[in-house]
Structure formats: structure tokens, C-alpha cells
DSSP file (Angstrom, degrees, kcal/mol; ACC not computed):
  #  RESIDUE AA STRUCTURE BP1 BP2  ACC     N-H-->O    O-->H-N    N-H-->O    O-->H-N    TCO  KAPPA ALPHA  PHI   PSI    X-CA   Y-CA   Z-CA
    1    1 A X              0   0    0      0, 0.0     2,-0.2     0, 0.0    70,-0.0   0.000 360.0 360.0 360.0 134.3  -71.9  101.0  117.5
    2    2 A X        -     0   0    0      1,-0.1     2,-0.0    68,-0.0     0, 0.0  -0.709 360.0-114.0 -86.5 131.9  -71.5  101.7  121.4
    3    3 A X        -     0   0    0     -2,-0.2     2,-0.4    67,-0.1    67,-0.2  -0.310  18.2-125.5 -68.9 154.1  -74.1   99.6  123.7
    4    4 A X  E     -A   69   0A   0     65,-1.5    65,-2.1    -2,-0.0     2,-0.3  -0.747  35.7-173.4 -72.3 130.1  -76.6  101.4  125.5
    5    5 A X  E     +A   68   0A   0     -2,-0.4     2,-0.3    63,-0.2    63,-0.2  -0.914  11.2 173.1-149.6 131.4  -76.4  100.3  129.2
    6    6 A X  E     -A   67   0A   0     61,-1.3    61,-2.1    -2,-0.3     2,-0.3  -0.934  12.1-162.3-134.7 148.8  -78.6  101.1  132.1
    7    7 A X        -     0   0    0     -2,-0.3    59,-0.2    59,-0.2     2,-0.2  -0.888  34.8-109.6-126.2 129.4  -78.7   99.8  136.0
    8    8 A X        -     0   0    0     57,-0.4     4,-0.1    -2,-0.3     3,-0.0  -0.480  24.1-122.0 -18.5 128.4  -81.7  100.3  138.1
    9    9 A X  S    S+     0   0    0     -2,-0.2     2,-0.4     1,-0.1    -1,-0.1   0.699  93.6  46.1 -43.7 -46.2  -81.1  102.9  140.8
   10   10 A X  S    S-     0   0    0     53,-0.1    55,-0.2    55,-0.0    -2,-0.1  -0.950  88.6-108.5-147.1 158.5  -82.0  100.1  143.3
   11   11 A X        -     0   0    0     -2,-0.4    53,-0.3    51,-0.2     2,-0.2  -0.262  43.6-163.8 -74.3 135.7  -81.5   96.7  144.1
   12   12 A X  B     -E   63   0B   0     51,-4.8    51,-2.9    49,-0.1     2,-0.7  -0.713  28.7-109.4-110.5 175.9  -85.3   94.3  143.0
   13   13 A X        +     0   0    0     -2,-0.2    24,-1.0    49,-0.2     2,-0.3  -0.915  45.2 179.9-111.5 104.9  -85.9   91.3  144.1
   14   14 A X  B     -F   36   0C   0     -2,-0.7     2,-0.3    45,-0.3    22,-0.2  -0.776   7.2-176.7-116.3 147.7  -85.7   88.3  141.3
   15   15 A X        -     0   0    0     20,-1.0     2,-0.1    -2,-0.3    -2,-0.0  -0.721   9.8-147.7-165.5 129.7  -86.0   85.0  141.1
   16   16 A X        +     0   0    0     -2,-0.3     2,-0.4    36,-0.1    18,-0.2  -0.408  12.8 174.3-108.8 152.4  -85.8   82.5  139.0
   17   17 A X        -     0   0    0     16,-0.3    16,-1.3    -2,-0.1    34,-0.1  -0.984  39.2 -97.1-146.7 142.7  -87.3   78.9  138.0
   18   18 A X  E     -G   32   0C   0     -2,-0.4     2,-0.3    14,-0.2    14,-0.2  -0.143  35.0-162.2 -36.9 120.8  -87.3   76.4  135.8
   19   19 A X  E     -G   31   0C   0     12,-3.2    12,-0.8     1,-0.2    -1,-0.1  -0.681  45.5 -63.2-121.6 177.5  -89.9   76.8  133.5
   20   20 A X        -     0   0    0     -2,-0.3    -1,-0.2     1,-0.1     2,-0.1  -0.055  62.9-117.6 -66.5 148.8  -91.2   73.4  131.1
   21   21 A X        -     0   0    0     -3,-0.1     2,-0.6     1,-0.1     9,-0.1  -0.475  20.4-145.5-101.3-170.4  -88.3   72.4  129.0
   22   22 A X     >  -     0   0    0      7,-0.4     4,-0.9     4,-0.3     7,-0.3  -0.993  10.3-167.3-147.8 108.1  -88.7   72.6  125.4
   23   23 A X  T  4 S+     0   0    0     -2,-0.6     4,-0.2     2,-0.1    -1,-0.1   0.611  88.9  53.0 -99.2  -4.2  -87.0   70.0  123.3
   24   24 A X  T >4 S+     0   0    0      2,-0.1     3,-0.6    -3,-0.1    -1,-0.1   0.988 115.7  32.8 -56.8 -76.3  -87.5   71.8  120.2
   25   25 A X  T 34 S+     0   0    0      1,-0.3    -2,-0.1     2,-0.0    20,-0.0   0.471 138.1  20.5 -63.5 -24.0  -86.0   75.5  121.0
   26   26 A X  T >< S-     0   0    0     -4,-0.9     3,-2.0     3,-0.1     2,-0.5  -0.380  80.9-152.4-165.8  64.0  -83.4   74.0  123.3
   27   27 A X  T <  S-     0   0    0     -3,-0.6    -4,-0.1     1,-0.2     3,-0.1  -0.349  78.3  -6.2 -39.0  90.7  -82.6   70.5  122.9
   28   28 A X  T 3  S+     0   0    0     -2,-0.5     2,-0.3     1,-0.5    20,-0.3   0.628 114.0 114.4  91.3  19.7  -81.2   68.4  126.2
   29   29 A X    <   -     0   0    0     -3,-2.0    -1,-0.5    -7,-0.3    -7,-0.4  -0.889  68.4-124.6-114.9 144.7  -81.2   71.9  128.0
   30   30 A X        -     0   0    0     17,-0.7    16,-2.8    -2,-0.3     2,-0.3  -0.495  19.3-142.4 -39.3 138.0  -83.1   73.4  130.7
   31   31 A X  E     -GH  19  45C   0    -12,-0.8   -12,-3.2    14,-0.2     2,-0.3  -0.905  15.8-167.3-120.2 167.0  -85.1   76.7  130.3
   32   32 A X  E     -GH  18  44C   0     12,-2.6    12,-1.6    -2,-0.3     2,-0.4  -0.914  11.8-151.0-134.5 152.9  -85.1   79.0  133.0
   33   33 A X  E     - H   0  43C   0    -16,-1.3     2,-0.8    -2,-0.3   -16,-0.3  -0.926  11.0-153.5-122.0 146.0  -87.6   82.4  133.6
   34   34 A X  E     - H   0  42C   0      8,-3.2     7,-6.7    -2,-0.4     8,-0.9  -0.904  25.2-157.4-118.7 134.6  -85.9   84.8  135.5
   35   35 A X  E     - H   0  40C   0     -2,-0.8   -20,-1.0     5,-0.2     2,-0.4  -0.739  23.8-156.3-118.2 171.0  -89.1   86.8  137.3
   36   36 A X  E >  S-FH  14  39C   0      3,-2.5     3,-2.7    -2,-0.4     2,-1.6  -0.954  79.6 -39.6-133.7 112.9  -89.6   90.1  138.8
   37   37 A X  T 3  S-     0   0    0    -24,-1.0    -2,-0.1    -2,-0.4   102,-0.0  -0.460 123.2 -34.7  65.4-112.4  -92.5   89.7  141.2
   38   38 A X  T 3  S+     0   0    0     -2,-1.6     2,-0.3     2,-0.0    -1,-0.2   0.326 118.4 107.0-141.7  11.2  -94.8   87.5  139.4
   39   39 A X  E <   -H   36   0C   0     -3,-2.7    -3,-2.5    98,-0.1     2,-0.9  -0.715  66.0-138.8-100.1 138.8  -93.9   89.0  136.2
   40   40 A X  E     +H   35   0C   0     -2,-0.3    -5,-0.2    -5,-0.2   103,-0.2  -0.722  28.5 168.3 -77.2 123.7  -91.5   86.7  133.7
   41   41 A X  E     +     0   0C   0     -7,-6.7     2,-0.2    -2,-0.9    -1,-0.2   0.541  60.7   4.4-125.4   4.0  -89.1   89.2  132.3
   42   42 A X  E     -H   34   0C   0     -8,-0.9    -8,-3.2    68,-0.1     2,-0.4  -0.830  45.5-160.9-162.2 168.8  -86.5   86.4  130.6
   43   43 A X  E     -H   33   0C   0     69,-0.4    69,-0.5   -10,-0.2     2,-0.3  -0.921  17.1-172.6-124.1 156.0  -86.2   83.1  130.1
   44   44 A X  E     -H   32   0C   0    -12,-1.6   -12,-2.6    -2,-0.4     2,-0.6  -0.948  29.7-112.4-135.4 163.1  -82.6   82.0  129.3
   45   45 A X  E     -H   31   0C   0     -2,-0.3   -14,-0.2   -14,-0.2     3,-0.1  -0.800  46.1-179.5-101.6 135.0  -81.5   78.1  128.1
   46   46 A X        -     0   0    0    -16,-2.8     2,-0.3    -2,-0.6    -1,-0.0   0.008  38.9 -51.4-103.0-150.7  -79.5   76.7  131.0
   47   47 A X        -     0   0    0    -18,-0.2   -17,-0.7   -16,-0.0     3,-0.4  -0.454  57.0-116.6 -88.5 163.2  -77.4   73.0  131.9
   48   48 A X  S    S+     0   0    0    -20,-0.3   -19,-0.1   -19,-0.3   -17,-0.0  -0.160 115.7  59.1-127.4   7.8  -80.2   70.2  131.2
   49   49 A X  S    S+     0   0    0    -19,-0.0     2,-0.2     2,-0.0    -1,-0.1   0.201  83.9 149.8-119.2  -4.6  -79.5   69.6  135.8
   50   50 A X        +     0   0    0     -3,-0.4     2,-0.3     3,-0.1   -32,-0.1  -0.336  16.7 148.6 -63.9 126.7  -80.5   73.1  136.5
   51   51 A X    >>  -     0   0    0     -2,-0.2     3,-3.7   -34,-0.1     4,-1.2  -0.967  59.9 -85.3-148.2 177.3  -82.0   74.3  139.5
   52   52 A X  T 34 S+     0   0    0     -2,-0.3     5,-0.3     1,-0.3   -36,-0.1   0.460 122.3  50.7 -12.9 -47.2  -82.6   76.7  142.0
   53   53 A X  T >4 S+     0   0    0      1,-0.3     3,-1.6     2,-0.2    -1,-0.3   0.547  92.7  75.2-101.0 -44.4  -79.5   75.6  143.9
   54   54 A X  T <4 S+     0   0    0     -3,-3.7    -1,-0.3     1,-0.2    -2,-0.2   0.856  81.2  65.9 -53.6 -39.0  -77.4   75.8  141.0
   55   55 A X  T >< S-     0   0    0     -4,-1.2     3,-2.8     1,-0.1    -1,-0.2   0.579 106.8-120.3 -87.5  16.6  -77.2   80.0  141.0
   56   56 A X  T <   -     0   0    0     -3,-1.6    -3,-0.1     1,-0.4    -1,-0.1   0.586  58.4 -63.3  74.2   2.2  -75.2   79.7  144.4
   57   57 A X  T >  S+     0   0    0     -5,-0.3     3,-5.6    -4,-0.0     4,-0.4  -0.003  99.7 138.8 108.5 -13.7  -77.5   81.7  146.5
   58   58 A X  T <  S+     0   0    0     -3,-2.8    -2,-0.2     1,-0.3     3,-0.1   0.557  70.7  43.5 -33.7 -26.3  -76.7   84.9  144.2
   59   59 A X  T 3  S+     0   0    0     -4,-0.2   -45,-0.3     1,-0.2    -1,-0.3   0.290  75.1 105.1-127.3  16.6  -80.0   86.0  144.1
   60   60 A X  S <  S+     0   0    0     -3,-5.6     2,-0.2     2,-0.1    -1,-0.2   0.968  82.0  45.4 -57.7 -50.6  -81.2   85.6  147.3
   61   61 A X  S    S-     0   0    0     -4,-0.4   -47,-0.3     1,-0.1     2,-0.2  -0.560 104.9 -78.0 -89.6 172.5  -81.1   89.3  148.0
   62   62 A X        -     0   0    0     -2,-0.2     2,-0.3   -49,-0.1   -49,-0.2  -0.404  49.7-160.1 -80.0 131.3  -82.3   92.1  145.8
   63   63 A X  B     -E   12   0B   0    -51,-2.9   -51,-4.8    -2,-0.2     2,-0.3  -0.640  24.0-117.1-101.1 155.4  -80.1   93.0  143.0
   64   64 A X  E     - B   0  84A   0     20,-0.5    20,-1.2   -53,-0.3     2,-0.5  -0.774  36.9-123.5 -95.7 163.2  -79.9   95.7  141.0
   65   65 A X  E     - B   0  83A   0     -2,-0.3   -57,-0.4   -55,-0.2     2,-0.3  -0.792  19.4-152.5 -91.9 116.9  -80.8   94.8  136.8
   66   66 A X  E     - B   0  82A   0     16,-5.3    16,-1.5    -2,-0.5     2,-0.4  -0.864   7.2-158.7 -89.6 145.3  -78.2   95.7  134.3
   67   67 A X  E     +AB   6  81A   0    -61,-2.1   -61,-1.3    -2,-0.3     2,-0.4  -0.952  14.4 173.3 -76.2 110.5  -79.2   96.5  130.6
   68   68 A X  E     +AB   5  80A   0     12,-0.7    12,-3.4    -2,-0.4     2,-0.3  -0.898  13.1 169.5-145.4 128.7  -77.1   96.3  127.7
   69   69 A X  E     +AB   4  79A   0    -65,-2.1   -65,-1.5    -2,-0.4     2,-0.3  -0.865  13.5 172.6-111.3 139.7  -78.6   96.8  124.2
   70   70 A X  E     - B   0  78A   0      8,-1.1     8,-1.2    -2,-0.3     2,-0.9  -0.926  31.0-120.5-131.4-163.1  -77.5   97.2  121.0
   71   71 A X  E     - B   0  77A   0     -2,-0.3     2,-0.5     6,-0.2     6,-0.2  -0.842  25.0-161.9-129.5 136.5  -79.5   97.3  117.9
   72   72 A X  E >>  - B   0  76A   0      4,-1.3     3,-3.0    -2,-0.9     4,-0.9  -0.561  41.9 -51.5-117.3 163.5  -78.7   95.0  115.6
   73   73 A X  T 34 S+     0   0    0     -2,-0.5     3,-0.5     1,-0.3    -1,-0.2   0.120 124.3  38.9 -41.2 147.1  -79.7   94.9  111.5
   74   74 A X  T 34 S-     0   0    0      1,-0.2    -1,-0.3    -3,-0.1     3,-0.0  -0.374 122.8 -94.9 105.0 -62.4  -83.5   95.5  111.0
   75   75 A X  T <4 S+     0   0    0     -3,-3.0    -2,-0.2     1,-0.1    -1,-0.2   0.337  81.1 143.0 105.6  -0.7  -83.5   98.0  113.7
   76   76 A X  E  <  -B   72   0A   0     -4,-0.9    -4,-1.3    -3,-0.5     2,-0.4  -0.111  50.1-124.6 -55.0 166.3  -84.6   95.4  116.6
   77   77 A X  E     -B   71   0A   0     -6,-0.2    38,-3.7    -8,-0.1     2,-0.4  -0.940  19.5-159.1-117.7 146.4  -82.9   96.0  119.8
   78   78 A X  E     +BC  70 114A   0     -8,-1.2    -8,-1.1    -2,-0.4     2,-0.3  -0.924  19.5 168.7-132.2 136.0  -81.1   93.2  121.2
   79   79 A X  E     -BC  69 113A   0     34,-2.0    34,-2.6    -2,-0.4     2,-0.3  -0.976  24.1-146.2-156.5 146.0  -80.4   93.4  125.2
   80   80 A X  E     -BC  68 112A   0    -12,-3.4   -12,-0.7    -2,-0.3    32,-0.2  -0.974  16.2-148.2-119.3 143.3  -79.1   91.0  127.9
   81   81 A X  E     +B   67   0A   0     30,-2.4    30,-0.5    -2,-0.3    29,-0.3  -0.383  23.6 169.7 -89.8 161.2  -80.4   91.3  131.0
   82   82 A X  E     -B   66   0A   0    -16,-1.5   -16,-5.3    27,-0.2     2,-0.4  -0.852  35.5-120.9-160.9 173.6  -78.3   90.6  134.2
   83   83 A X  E     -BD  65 108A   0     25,-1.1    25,-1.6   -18,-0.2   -18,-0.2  -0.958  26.0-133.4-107.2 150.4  -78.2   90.8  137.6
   84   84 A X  E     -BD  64 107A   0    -20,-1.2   -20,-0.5    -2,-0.4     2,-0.4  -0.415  24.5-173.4 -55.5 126.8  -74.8   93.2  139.6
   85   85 A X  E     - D   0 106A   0     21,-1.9    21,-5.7   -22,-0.1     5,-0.1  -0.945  25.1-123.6-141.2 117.6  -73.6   91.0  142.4
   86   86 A X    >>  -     0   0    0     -2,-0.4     3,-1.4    19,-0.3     4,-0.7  -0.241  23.6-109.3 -67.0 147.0  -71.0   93.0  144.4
   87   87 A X  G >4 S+     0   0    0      1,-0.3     3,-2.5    16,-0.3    12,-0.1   0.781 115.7  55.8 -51.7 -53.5  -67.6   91.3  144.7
   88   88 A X  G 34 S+     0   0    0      1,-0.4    -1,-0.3    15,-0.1     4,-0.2   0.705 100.1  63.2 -97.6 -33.1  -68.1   90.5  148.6
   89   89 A X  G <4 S+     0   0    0     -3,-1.4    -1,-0.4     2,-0.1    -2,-0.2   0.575  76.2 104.4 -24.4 -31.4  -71.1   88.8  147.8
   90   90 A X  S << S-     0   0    0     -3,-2.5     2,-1.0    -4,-0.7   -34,-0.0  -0.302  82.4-111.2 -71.9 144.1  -69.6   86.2  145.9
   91   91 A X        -     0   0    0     -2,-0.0     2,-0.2     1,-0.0    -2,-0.1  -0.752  42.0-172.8 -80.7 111.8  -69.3   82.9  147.6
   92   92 A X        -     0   0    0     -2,-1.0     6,-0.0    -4,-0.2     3,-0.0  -0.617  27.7-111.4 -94.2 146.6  -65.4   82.3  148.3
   93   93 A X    >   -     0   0    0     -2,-0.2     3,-0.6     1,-0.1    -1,-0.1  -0.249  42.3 -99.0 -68.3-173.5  -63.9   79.0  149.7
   94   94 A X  T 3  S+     0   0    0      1,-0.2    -1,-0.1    -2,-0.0    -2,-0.1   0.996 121.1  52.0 -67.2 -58.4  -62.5   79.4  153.4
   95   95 A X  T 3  S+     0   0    0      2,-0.0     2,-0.5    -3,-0.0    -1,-0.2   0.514  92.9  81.8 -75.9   6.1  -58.8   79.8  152.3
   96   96 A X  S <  S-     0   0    0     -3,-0.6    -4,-0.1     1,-0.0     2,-0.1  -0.849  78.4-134.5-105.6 149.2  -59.5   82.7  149.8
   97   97 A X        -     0   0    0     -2,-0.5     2,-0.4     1,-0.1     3,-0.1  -0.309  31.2 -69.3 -79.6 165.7  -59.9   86.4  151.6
   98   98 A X        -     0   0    0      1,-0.1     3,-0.2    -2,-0.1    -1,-0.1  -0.412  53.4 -99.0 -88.5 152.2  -62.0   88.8  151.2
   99   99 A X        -     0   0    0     -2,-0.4     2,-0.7   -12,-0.1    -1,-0.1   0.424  37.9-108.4 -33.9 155.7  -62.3   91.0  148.3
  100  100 A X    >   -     0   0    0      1,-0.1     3,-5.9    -3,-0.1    -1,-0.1  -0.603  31.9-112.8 -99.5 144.4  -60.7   94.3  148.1
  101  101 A X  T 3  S+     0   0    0     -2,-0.7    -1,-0.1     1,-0.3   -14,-0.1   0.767 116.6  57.0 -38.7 -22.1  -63.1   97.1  148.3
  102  102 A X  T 3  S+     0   0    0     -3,-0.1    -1,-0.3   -15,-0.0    -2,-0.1   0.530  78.6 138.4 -94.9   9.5  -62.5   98.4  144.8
  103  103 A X    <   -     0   0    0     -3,-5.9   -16,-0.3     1,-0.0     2,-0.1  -0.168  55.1-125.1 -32.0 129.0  -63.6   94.5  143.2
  104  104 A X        -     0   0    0      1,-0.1     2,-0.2   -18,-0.1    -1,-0.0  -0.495  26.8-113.1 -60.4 160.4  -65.8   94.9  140.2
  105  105 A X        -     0   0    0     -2,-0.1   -19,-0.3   -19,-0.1     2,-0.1  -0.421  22.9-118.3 -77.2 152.0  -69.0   93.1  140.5
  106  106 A X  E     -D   85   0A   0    -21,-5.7   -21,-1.9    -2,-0.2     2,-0.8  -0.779  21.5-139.4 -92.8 152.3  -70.0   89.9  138.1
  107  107 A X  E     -D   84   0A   0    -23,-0.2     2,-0.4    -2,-0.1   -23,-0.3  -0.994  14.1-144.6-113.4 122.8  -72.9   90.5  136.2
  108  108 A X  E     -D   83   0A   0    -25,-1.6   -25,-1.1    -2,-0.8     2,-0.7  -0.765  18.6-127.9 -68.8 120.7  -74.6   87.5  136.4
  109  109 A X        +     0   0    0     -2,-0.4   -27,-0.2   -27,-0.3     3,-0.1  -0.756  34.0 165.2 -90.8  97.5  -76.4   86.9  133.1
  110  110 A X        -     0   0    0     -2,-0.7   -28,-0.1   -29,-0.3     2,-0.1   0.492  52.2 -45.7-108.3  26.0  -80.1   86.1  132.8
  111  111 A X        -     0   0    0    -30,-0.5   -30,-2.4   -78,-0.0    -1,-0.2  -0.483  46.2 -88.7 135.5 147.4  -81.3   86.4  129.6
  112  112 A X  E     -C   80   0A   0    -69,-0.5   -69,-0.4   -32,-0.2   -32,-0.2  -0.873  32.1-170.1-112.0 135.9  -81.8   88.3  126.0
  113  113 A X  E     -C   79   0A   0    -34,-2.6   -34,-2.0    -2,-0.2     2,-0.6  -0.678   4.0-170.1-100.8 139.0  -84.6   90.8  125.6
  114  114 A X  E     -C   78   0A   0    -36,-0.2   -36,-0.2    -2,-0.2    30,-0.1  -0.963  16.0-159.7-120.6 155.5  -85.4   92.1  122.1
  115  115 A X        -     0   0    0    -38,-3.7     4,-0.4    -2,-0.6     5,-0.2  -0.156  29.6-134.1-123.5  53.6  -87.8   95.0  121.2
  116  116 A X    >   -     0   0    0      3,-0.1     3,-0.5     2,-0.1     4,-0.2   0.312  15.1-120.3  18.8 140.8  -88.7   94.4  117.3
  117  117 A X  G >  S+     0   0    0      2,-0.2     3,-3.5     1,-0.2     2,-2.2   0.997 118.4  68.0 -44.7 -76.9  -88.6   97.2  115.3
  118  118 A X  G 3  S+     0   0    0      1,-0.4    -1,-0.2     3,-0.1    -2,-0.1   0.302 106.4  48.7 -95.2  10.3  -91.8   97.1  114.4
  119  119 A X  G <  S+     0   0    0     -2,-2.2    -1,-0.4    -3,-0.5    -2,-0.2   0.621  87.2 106.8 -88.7 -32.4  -92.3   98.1  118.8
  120  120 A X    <   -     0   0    0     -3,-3.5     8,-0.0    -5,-0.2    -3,-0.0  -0.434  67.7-148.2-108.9 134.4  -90.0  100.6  118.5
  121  121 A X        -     0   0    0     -2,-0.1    -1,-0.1     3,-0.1     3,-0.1   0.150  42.9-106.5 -74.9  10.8  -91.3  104.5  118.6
  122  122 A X  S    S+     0   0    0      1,-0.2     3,-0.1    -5,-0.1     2,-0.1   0.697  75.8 133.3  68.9  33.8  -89.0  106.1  116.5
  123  123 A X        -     0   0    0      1,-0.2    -1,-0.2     2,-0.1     2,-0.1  -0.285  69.4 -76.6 -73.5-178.8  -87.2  107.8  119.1
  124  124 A X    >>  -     0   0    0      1,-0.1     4,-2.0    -3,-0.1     3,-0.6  -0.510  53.1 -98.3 -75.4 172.8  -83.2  107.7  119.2
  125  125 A X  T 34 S+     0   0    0      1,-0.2     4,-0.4     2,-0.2     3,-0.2   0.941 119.8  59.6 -53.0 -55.4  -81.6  104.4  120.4
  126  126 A X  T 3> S+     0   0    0      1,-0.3     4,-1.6     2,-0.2     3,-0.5   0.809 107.5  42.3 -30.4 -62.0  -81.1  105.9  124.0
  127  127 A X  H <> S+     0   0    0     -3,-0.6     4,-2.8     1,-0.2    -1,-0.3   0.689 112.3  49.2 -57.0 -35.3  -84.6  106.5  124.6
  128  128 A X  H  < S+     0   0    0     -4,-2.0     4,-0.3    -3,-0.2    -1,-0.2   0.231 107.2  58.4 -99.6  28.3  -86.1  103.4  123.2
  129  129 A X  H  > S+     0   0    0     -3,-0.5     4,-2.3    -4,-0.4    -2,-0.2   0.807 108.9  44.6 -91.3 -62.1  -83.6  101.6  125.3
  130  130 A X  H  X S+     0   0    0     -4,-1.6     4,-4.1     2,-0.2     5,-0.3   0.880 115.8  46.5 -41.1 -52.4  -85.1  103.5  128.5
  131  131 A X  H  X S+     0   0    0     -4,-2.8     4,-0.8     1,-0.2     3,-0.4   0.960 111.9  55.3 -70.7 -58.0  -88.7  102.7  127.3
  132  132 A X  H >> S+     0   0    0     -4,-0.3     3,-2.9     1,-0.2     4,-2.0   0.835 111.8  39.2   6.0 -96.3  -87.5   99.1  126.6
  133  133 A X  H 3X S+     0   0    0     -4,-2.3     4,-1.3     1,-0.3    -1,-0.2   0.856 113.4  56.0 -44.6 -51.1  -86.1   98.3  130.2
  134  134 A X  H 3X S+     0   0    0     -4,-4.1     4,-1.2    -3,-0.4    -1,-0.3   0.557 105.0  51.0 -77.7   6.9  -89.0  100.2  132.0
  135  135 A X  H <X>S+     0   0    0     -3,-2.9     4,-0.8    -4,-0.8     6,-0.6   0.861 115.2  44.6 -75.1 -68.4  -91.6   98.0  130.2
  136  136 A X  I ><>S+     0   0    0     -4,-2.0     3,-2.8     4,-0.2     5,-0.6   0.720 115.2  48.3 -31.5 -95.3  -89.5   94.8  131.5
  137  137 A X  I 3<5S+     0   0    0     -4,-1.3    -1,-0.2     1,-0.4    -3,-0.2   0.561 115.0  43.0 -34.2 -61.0  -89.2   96.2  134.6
  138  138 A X  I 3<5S-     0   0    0     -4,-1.2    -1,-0.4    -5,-0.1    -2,-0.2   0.526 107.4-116.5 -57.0  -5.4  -93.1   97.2  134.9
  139  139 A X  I <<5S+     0   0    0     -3,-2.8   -99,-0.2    -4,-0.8    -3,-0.1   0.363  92.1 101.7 117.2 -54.9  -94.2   94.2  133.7
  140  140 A X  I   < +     0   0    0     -5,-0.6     2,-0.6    -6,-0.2    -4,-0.2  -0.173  54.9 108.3-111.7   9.5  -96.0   95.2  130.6
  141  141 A X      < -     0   0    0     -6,-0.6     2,-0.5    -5,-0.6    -8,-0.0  -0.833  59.1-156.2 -86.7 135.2  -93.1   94.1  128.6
  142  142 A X        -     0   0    0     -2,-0.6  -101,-0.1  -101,-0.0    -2,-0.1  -0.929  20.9-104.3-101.4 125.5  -94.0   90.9  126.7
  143  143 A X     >  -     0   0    0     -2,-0.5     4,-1.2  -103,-0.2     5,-0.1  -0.205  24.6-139.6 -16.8 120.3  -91.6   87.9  125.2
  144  144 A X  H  > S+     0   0    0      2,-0.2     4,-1.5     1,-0.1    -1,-0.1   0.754 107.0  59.5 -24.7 -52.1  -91.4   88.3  121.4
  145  145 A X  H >> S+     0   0    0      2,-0.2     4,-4.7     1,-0.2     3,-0.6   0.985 104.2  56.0 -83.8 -37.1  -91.6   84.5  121.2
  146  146 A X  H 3> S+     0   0    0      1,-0.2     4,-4.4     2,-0.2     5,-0.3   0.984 106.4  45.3   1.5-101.0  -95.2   84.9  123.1
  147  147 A X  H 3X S+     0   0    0     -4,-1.2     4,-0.5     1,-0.2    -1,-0.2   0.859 110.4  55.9 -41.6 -41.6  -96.7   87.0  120.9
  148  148 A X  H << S+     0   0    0     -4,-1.5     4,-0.3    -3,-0.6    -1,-0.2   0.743 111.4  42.4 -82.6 -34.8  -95.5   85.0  118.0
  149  149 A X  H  < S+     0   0    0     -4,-4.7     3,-0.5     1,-0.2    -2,-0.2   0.819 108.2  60.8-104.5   2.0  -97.0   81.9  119.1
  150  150 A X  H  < S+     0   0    0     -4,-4.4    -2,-0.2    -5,-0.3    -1,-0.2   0.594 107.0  51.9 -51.1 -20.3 -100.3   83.7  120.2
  151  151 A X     <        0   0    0     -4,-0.5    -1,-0.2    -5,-0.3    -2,-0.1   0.712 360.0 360.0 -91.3  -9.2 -100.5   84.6  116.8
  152  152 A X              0   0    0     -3,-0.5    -1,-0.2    -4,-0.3    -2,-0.1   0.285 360.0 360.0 -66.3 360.0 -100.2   81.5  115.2
């Protein structure tokens, strides 16, 4: 099955922090929230010394988001978020030059999104990929594991 992948039109402004670590879910790791605004839109498990300082400046300016989903048994959607950081961006030592204009970009990785099935609106994949990301994006998307231990 071919992933679904979508970029924001324009670069947002993210930033991420170290959110309380969790010795259950991620033993001797750091967890990390990557935000949009003031909204969390993923948390990823990091090096157990991570901080701010650690992601190289990458995210000082606004990035654009990449999406890539696929849907995996069940019918959940599985997606990792990252952010595009154009090759000239990239921090080089003195003695390396600069990139040549046609570098790819890294996608900098900050986390898997899922959308449950049991979310999902019965559109085709495509579309509930779209409604997916612009929930994250707005906001109004919530963490799975949220929800799961609100319910508890």
C-alpha cells in the first residue's frame, strides 16, 4: 500500500519540550511534545539527556509539517509527523560548503499520530488522511493515549 503524504503550504512555527518522563511507556528515555502554538500535537520518546539544545537550532524558524500515513490492519491510520528543513539550513562545520541548490531537505522526525478506526469517517484513505492532519494542525486533534487514560 502507497503512503499518503501531505506538507503544509506554509512554514508554522513549532516547538518542542520535554514533557514528564514516564518510566513505564519509555523506560530510561526522555519524552518529548512537539507543539503547535500551545497545542501538543506529538510526543515522541527521545535520548534519556534530551533537551532543547539537542535539536541544533532546527526549529527555530517556522517549518513546514510533513505527513506520512499509512493504514495499517484494523483500519487505524498510522502517521509520522516531521518537520522539512531545507538543506542550507542544516548546521555544517566551517570546512564543509554550502549545499547545492538542488539538496533534498531532512525531514526531521517528531512523532507518530494515529487516527483509530473507530475516528475514521468512512471516507477513502486520502481524505481521512487530510481530515487527520487538519485536526493536528487545528488543534482539535487529541492523543489516542489521552483519551484512553481519561477513560480509565
Amino acid at each position: 500500500m502507497n503512503p499518503v503524504v501531505l506538507v503544509t503550504d506554509q512554514p508554522l512555527q513549532l516547538t518542542r519540550r520535554r514533557l514528564d518522563d514516564d518510566p513505564e511507556l519509555a523506560p530510561g528515555a526522555a519524552i518529548v511534545g512537539t507543539y503547535l502554538g500551545e497545542s501538543l500535537i506529538t510526543r515522541a520518546v527521545a535520548e534519556p539527556d534530551w533537551d532543547p539544545d539537542s535539536d541544533l537550532g532546527l526549529l527555530e524558524l517556522p517549518r513546514r509539517v510533513h505527513y506520512q500515513a499509512t493504514e495499517i490492519d484494523g483500519g487505524t491510520i498510522r502517521a509520522e509527523l516531521a518537520a522539512v528543513i531545507p538543506a542550507a539550513d542544516m548546521p555544517r562545520e566551517p570546512w564543509q560548503g554550502e549545499p547545492e541548490p538542488d539538496s533534498p531537505p531532512l525531514i526531521f522526525p517528531l512523532g507518530i499520530v494515529v487516527r483509530i478506526s473507530a475516528d475514521r469517517t468512512g471516507a477513502e484513505l486520502e481524505l481521512e488522511c487530510f481530515i487527520h492532519f487538519q485536526a493536528i494542525l487545528s488543534g482539535s486533534g487529541e492523543p489516542v493515549a489521552d483519551r484512553i487514560l481519561r477513560s480509565l
